[in-house]
Biopython code that builds the backbone (N, CA, C, O; Angstrom):
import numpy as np
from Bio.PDB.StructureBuilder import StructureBuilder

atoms = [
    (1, "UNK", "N", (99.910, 82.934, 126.790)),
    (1, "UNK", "CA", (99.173, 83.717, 125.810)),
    (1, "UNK", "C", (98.107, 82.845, 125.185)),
    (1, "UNK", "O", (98.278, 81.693, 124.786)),
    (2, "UNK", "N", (97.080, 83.484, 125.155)),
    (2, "UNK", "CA", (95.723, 82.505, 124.665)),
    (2, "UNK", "C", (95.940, 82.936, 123.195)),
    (2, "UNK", "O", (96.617, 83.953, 123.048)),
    (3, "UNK", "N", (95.407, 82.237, 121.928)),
    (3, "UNK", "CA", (95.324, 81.864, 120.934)),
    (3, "UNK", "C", (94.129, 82.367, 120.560)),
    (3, "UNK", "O", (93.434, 81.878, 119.669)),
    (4, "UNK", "N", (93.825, 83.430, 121.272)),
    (4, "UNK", "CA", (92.328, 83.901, 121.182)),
    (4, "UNK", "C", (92.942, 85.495, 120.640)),
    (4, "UNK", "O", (93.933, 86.108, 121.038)),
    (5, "UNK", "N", (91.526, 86.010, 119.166)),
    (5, "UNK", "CA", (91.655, 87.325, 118.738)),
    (5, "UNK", "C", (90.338, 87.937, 119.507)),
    (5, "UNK", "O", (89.230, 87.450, 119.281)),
    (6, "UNK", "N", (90.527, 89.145, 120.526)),
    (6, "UNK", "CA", (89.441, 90.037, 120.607)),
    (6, "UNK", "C", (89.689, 91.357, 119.582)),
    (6, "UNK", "O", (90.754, 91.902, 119.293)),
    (7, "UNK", "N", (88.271, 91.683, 119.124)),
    (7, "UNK", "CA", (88.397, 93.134, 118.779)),
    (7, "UNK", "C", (87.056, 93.727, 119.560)),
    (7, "UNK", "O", (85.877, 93.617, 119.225)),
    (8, "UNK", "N", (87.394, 94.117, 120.233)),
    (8, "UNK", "CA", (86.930, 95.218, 121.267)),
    (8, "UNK", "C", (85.679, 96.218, 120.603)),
    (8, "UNK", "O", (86.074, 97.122, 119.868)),
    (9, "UNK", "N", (84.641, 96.131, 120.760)),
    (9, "UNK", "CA", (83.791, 96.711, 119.790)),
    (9, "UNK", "C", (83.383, 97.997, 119.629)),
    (9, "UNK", "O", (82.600, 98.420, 120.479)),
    (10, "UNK", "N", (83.781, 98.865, 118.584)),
    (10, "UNK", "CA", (83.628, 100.488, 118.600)),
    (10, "UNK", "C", (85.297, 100.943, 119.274)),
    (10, "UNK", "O", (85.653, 102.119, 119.354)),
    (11, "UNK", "N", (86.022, 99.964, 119.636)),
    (11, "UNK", "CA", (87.364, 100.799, 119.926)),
    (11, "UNK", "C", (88.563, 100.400, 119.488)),
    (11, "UNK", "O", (89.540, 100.436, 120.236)),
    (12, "UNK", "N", (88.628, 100.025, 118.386)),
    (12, "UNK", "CA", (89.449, 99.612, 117.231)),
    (12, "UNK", "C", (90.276, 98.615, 118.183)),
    (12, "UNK", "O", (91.412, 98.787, 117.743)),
    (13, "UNK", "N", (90.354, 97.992, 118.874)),
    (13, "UNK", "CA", (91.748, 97.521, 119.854)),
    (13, "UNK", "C", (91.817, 95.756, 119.501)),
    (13, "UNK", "O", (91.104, 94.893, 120.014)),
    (14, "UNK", "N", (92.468, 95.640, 118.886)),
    (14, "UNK", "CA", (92.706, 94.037, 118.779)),
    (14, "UNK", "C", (94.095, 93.441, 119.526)),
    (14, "UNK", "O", (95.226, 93.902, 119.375)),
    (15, "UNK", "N", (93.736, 92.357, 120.326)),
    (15, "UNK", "CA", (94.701, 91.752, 120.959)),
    (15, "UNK", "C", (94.423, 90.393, 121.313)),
    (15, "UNK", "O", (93.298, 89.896, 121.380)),
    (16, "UNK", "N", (95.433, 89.863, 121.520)),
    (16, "UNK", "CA", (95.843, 88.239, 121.115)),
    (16, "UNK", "C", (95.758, 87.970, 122.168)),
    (16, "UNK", "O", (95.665, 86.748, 122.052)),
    (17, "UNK", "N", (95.673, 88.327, 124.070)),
    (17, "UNK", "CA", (95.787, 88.423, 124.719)),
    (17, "UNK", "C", (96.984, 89.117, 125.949)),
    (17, "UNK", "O", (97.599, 90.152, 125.690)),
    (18, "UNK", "N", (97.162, 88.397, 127.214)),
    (18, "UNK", "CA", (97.503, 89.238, 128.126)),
    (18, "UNK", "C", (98.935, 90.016, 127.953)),
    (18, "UNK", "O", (99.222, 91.137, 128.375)),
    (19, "UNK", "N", (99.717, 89.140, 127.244)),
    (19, "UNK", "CA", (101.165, 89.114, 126.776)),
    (19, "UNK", "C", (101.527, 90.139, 125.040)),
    (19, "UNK", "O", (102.527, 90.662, 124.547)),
    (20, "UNK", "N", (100.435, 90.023, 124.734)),
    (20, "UNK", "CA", (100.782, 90.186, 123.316)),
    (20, "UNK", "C", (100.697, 91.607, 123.545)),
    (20, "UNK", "O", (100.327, 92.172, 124.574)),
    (21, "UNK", "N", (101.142, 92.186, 122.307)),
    (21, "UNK", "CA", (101.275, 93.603, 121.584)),
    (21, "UNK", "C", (99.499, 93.933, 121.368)),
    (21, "UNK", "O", (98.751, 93.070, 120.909)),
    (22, "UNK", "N", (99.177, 94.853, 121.645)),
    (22, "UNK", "CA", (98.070, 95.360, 121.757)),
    (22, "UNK", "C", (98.121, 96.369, 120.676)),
    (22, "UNK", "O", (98.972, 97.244, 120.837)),
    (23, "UNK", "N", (97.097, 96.463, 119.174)),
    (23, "UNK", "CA", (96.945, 97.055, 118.321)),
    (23, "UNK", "C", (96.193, 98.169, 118.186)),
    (23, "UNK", "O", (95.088, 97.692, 117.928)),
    (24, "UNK", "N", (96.076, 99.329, 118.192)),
    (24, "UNK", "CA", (94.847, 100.161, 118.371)),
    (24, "UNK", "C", (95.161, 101.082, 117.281)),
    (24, "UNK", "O", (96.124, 101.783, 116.969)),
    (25, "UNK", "N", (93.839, 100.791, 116.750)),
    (25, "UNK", "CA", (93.323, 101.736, 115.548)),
    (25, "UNK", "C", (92.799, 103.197, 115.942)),
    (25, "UNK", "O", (91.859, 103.262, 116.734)),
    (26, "UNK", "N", (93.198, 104.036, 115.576)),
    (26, "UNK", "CA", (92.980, 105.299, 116.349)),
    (26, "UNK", "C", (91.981, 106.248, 115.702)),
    (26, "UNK", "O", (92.389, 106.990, 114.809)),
    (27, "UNK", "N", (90.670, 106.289, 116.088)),
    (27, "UNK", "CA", (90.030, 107.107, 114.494)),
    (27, "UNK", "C", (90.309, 108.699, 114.475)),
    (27, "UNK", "O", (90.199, 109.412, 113.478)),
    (28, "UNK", "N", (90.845, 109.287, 116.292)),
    (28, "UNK", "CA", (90.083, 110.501, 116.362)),
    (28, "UNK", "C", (91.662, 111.525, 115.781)),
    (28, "UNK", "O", (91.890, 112.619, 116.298)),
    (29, "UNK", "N", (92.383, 111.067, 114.925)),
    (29, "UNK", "CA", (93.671, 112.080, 114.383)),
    (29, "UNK", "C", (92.998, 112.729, 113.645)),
    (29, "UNK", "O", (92.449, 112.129, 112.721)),
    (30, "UNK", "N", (92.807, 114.141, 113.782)),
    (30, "UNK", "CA", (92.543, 115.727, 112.915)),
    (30, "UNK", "C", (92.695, 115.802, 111.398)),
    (30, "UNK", "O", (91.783, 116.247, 110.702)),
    (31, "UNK", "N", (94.149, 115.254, 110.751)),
    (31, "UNK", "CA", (94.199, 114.863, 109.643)),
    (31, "UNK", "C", (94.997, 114.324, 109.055)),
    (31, "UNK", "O", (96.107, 114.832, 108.898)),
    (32, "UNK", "N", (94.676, 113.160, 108.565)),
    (32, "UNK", "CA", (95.220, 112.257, 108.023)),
    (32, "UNK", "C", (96.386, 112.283, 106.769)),
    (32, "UNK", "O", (96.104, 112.553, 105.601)),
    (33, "UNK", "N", (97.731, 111.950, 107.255)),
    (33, "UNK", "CA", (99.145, 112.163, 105.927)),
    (33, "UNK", "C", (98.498, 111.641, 104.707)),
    (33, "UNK", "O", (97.317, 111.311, 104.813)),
    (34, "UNK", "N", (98.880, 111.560, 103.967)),
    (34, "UNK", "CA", (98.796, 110.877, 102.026)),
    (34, "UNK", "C", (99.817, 109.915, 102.092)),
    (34, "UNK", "O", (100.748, 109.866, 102.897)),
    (35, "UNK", "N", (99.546, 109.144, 101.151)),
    (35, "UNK", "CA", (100.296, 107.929, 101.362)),
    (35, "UNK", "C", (101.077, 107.851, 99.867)),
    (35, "UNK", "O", (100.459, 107.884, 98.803)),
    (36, "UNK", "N", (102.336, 107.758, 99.960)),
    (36, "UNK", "CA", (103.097, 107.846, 98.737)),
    (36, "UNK", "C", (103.087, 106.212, 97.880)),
    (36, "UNK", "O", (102.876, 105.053, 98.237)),
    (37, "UNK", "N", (103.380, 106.781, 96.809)),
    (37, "UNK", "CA", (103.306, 105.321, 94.941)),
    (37, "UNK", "C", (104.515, 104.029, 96.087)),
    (37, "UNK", "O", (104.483, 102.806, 96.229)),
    (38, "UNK", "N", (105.538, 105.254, 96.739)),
    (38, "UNK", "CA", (106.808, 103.669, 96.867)),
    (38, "UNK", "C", (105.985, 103.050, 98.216)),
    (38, "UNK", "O", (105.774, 101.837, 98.198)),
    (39, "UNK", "N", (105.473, 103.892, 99.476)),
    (39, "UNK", "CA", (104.697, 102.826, 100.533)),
    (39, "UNK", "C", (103.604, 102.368, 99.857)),
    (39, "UNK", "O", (102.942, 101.761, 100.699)),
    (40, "UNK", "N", (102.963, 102.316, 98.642)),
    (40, "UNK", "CA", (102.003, 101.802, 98.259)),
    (40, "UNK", "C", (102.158, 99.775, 98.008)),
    (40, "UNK", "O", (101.619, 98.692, 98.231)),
    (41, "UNK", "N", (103.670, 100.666, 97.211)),
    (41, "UNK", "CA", (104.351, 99.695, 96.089)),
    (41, "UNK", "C", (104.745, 98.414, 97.316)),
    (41, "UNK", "O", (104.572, 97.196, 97.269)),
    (42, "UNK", "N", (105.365, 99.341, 98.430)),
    (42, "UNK", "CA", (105.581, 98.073, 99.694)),
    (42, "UNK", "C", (104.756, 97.560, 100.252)),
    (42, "UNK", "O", (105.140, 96.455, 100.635)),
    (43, "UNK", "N", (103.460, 97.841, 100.611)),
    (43, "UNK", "CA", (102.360, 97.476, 101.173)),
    (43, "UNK", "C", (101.675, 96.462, 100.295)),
    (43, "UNK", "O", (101.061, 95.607, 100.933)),
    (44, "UNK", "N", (101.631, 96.349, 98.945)),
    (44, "UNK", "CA", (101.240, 95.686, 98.404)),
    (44, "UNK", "C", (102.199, 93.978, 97.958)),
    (44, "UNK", "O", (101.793, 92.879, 97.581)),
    (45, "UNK", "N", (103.662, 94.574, 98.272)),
    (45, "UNK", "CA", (103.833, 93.485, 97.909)),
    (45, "UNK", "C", (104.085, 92.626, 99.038)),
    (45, "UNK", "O", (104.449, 91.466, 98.849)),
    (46, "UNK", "N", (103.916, 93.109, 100.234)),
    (46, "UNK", "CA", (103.659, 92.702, 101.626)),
    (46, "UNK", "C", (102.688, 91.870, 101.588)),
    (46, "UNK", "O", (102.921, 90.686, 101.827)),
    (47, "UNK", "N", (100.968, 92.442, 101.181)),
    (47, "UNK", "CA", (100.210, 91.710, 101.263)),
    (47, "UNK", "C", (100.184, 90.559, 100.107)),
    (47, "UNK", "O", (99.455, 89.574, 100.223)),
    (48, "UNK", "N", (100.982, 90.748, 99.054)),
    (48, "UNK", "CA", (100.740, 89.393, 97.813)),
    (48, "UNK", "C", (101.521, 88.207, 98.682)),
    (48, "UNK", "O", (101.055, 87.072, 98.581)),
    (49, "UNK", "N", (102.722, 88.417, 99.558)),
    (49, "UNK", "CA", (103.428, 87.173, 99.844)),
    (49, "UNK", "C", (102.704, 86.859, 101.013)),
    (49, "UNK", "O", (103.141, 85.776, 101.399)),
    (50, "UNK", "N", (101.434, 87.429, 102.101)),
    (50, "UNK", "CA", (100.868, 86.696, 103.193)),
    (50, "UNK", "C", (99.789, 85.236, 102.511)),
    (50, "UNK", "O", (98.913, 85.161, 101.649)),
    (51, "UNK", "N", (100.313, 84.457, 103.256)),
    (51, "UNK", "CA", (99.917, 83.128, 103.333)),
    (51, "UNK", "C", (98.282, 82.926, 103.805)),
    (51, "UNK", "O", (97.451, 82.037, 103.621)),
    (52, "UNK", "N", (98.283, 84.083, 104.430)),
    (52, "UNK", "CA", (97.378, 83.649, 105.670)),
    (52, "UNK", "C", (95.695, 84.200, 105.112)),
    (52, "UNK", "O", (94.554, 83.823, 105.378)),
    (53, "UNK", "N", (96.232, 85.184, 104.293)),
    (53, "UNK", "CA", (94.962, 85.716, 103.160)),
    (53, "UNK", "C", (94.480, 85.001, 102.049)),
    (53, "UNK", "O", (95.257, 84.362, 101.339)),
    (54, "UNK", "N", (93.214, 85.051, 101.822)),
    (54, "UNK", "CA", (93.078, 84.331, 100.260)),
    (54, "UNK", "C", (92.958, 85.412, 98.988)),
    (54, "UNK", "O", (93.126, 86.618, 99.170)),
    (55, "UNK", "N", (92.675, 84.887, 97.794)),
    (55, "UNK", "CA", (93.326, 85.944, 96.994)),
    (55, "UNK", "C", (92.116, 86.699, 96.689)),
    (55, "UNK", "O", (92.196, 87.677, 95.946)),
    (56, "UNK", "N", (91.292, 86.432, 97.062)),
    (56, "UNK", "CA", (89.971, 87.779, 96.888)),
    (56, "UNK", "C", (90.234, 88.706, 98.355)),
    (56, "UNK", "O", (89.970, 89.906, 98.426)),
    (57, "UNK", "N", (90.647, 88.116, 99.177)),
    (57, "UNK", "CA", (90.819, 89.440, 100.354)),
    (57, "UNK", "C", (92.375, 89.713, 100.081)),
    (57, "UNK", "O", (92.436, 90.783, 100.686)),
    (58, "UNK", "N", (93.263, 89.574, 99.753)),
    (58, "UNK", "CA", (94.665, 90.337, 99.380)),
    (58, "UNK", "C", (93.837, 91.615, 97.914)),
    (58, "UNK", "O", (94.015, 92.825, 97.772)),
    (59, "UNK", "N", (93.161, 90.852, 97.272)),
    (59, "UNK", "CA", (92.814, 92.083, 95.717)),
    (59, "UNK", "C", (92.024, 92.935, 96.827)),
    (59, "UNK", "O", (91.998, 94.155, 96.666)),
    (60, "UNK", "N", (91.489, 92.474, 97.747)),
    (60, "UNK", "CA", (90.637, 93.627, 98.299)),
    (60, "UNK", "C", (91.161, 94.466, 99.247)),
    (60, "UNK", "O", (90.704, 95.595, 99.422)),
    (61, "UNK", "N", (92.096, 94.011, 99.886)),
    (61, "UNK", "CA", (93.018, 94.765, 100.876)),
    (61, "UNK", "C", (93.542, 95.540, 100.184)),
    (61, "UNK", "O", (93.462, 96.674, 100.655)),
    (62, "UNK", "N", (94.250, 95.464, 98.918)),
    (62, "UNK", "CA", (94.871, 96.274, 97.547)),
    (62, "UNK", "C", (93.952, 97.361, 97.333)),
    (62, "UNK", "O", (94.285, 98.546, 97.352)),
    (63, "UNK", "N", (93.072, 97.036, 97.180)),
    (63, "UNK", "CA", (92.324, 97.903, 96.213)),
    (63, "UNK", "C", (91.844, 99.222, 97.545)),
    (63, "UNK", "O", (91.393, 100.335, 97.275)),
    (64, "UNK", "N", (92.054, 98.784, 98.674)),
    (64, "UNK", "CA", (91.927, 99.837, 99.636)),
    (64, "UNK", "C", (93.261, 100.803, 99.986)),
    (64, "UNK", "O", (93.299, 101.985, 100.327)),
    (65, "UNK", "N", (94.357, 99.810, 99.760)),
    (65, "UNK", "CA", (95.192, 100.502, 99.843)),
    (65, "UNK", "C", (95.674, 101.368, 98.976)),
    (65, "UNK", "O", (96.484, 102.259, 99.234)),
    (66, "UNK", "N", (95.031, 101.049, 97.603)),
    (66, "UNK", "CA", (95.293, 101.694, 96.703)),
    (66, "UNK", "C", (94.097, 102.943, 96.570)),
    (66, "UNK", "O", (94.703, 104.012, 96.508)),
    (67, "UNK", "N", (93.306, 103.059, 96.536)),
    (67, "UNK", "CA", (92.229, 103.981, 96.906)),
    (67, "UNK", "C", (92.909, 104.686, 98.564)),
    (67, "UNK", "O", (92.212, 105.579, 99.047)),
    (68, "UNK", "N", (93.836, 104.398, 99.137)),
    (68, "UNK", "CA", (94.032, 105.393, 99.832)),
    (68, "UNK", "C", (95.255, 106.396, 99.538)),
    (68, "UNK", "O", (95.669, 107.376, 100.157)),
    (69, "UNK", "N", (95.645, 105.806, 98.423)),
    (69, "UNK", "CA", (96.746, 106.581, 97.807)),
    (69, "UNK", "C", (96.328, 107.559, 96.970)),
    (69, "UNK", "O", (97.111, 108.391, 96.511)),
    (70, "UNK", "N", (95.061, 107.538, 96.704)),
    (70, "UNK", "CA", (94.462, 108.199, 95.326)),
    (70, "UNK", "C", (93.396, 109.366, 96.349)),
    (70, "UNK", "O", (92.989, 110.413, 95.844)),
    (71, "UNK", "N", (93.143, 109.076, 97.433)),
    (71, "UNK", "CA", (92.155, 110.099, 98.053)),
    (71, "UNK", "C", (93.084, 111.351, 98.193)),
    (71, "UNK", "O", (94.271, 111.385, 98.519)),
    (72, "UNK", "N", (92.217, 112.394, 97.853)),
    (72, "UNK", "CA", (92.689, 114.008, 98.440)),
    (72, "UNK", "C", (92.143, 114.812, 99.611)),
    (72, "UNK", "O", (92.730, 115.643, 100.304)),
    (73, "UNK", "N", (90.647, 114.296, 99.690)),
    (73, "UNK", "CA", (90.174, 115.187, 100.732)),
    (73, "UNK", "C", (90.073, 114.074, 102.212)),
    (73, "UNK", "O", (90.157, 112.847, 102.159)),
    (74, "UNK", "N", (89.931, 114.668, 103.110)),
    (74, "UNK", "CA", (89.115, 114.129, 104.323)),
    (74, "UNK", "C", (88.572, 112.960, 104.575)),
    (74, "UNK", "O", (88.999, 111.959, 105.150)),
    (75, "UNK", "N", (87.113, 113.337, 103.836)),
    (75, "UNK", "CA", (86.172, 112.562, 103.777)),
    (75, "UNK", "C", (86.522, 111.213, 102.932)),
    (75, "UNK", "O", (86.080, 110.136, 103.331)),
    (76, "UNK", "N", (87.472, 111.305, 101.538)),
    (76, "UNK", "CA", (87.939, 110.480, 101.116)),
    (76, "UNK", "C", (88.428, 109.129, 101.608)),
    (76, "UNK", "O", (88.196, 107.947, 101.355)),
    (77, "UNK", "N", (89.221, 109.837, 102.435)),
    (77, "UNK", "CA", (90.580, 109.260, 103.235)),
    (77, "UNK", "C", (89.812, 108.767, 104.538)),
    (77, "UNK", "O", (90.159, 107.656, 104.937)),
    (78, "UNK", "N", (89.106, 109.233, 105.054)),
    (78, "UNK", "CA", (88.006, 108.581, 105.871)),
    (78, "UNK", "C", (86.860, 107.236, 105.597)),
    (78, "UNK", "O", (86.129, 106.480, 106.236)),
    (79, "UNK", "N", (87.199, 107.482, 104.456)),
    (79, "UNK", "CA", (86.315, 106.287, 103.410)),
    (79, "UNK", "C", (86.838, 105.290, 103.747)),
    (79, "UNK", "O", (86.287, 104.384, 104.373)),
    (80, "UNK", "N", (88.395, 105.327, 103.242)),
    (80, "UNK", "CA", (89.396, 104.755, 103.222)),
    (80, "UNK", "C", (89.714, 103.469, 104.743)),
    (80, "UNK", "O", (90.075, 102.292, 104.758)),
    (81, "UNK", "N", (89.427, 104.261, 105.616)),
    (81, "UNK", "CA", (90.012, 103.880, 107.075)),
    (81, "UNK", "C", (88.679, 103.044, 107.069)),
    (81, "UNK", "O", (88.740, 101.849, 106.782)),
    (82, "UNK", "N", (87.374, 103.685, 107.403)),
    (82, "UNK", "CA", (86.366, 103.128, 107.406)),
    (82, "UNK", "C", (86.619, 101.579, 106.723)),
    (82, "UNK", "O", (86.705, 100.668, 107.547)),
    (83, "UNK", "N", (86.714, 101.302, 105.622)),
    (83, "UNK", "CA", (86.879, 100.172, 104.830)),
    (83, "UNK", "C", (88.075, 99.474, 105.193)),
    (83, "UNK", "O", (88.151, 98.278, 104.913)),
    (84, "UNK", "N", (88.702, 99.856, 105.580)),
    (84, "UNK", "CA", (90.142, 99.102, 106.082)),
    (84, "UNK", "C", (89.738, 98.473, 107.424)),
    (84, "UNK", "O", (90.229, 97.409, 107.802)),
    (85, "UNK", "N", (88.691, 99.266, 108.239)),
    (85, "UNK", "CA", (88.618, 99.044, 109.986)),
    (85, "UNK", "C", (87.638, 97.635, 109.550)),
    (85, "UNK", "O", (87.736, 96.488, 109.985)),
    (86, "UNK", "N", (86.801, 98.124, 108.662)),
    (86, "UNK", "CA", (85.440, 96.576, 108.552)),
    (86, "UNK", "C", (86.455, 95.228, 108.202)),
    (86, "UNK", "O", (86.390, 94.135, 108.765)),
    (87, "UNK", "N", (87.257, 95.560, 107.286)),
    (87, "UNK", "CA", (87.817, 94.571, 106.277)),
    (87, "UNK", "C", (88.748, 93.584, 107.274)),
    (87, "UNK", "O", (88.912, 92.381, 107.066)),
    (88, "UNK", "N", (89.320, 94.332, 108.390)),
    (88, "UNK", "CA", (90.461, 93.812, 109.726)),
    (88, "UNK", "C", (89.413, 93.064, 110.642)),
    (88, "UNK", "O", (89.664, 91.944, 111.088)),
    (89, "UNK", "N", (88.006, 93.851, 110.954)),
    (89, "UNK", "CA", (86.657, 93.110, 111.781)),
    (89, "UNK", "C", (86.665, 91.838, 111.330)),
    (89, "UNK", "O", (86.579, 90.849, 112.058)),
    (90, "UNK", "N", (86.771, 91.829, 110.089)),
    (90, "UNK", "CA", (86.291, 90.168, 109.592)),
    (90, "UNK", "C", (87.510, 89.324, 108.975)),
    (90, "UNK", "O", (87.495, 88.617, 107.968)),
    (91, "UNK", "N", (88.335, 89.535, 109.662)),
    (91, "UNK", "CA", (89.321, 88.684, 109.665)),
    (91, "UNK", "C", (89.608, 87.774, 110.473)),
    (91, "UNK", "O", (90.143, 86.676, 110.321)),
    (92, "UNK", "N", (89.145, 88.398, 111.494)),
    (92, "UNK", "CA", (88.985, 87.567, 112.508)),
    (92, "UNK", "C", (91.132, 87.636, 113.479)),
    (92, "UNK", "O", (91.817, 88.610, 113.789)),
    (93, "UNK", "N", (91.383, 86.260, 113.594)),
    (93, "UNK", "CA", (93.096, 86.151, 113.856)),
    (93, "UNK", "C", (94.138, 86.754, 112.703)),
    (93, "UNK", "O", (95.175, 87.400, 112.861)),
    (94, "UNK", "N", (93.595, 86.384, 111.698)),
    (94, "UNK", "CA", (94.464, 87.091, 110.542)),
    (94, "UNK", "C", (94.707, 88.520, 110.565)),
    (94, "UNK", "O", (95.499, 89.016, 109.764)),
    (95, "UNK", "N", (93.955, 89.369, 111.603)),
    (95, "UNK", "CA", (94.042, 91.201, 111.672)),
    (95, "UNK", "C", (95.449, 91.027, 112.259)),
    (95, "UNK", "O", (96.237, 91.516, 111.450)),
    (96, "UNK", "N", (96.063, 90.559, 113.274)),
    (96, "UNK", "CA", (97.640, 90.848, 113.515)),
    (96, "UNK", "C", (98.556, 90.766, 112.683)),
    (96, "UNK", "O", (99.557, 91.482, 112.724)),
    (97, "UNK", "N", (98.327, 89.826, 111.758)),
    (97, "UNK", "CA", (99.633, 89.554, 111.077)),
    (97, "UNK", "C", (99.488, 91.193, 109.979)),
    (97, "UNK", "O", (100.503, 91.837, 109.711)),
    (98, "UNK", "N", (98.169, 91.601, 109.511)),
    (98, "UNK", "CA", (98.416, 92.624, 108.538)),
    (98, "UNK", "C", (98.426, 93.620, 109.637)),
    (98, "UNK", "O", (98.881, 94.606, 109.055)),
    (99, "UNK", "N", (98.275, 93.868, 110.490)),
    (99, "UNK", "CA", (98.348, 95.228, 111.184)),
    (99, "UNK", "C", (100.150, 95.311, 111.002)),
    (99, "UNK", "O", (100.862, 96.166, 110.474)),
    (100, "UNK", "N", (100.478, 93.992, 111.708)),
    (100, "UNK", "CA", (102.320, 94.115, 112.128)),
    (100, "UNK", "C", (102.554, 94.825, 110.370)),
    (100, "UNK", "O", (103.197, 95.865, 110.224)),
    (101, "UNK", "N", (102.170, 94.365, 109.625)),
    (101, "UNK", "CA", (102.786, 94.190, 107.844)),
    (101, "UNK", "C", (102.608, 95.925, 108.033)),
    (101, "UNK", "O", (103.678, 96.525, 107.930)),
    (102, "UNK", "N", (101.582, 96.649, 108.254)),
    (102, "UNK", "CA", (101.316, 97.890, 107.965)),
    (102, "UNK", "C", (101.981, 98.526, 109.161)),
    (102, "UNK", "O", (102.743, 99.439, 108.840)),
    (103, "UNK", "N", (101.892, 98.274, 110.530)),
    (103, "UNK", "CA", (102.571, 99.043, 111.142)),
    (103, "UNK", "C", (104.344, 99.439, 110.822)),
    (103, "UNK", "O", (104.997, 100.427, 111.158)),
    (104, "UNK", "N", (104.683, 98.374, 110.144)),
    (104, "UNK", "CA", (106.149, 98.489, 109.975)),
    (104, "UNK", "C", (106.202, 99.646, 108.886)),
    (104, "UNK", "O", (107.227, 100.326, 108.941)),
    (105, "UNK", "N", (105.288, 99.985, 107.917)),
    (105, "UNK", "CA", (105.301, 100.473, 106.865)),
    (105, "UNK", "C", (105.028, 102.104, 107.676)),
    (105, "UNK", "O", (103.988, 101.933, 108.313)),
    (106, "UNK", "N", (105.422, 103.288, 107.865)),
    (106, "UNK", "CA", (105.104, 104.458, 108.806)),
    (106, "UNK", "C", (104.061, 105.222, 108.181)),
    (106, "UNK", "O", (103.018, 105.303, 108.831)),
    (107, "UNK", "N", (104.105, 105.840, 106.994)),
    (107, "UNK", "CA", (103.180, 106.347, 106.377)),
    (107, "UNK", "C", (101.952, 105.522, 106.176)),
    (107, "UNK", "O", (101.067, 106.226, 105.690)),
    (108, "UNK", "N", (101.608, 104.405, 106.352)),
    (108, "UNK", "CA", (100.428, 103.528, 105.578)),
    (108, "UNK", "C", (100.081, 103.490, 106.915)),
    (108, "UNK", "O", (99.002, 103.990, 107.236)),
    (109, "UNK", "N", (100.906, 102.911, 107.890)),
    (109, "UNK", "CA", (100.439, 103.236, 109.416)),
    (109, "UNK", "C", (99.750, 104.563, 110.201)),
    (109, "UNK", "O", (99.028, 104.696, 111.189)),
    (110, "UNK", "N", (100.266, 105.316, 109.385)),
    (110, "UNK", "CA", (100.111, 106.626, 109.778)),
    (110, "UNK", "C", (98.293, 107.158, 109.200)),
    (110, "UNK", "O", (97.395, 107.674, 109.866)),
    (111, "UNK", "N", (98.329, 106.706, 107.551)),
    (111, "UNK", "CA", (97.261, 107.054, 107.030)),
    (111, "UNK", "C", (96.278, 106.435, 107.807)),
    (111, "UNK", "O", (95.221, 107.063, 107.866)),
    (112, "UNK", "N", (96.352, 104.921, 108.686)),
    (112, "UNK", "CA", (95.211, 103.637, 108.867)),
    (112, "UNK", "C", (95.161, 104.428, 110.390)),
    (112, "UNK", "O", (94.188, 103.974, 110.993)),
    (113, "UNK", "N", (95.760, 105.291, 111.085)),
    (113, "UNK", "CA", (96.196, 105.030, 112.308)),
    (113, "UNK", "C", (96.061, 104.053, 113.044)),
    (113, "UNK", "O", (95.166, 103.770, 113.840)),
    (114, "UNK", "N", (97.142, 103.443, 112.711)),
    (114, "UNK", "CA", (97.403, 102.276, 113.351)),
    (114, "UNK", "C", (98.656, 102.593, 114.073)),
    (114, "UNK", "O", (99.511, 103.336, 113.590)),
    (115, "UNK", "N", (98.785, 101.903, 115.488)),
    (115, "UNK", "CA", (99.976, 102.742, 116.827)),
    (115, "UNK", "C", (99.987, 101.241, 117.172)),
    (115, "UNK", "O", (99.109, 100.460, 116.804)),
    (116, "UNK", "N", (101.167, 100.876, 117.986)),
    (116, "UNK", "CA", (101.299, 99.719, 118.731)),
    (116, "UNK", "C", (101.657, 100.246, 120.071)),
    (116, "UNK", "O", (102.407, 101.200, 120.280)),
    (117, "UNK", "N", (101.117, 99.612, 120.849)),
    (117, "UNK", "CA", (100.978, 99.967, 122.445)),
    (117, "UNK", "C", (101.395, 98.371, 123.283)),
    (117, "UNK", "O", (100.852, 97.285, 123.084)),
    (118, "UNK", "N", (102.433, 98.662, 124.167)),
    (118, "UNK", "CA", (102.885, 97.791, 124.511)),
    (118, "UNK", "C", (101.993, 97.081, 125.873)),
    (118, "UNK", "O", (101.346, 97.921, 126.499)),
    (119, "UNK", "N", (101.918, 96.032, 126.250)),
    (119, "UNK", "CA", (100.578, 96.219, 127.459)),
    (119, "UNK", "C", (101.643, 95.844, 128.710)),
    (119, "UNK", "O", (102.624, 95.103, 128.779)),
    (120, "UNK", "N", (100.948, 96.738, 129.671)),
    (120, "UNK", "CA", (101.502, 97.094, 131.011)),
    (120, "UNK", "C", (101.519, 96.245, 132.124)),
    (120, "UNK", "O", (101.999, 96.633, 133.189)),
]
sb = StructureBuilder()
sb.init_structure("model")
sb.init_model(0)
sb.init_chain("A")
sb.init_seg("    ")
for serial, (resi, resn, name, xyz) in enumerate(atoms, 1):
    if name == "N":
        sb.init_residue(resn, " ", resi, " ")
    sb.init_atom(name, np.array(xyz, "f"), 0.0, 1.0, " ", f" {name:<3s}", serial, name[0])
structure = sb.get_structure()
């Protein structure tokens, strides 16, 4: 396994290489669940104990996750993903460790669509 992060450009897909878990951000789901106060409450304290973030991108990862708890419509919640998809772009290697943090979480996964796909 190479030590190398691609993100695949325009197709949400980040992977570590040939072996690894392959991440794909999914934009085209019809409509997006709401994300409840207790997966909020877990997601956040997920991201305060990662190491691997500094503390202006953990307040900012927050503040998205928290703005996706608070959206009602669509377009909102589309805001939402939008800002989450840039914020994972420029992370560069650090996008796996928060994808795994959110995929475990179902609803926050669900809102980001975020799916794990095993590679073949």
């Amino acid at each position: 396994m190479s030590g190398k992060i691609e993100v695949k450009s325009s197709t949400g897909i980040v992977s570590t290489g040939a072996y690894a878990i392959n991440t794909i951000i999914n934009n085209n789901l019809n409509e997006t669940p709401s994300i409840s106060s207790a997966q909020v409450t877990k997601a956040i304290k997920r991201i305060n104990v990662m190491n691997e973030l500094t503390k202006e991108q953990k307040e900012y990862l927050i503040s998205i996750v928290n703005d996706a708890k608070t959206a009602e419509d669509e377009v909102a919640k589309q805001s939402c993903k939008n800002s989450f998809q840039s914020f994972m772009k420029g992370l560069g290697k650090t996008s796996e460790k928060v994808l795994s943090i959110f995929a475990d979480l179902a609803t926050v996964a669900a809102f980001f669509s975020i799916g794990i796909a095993m590679p073949r």
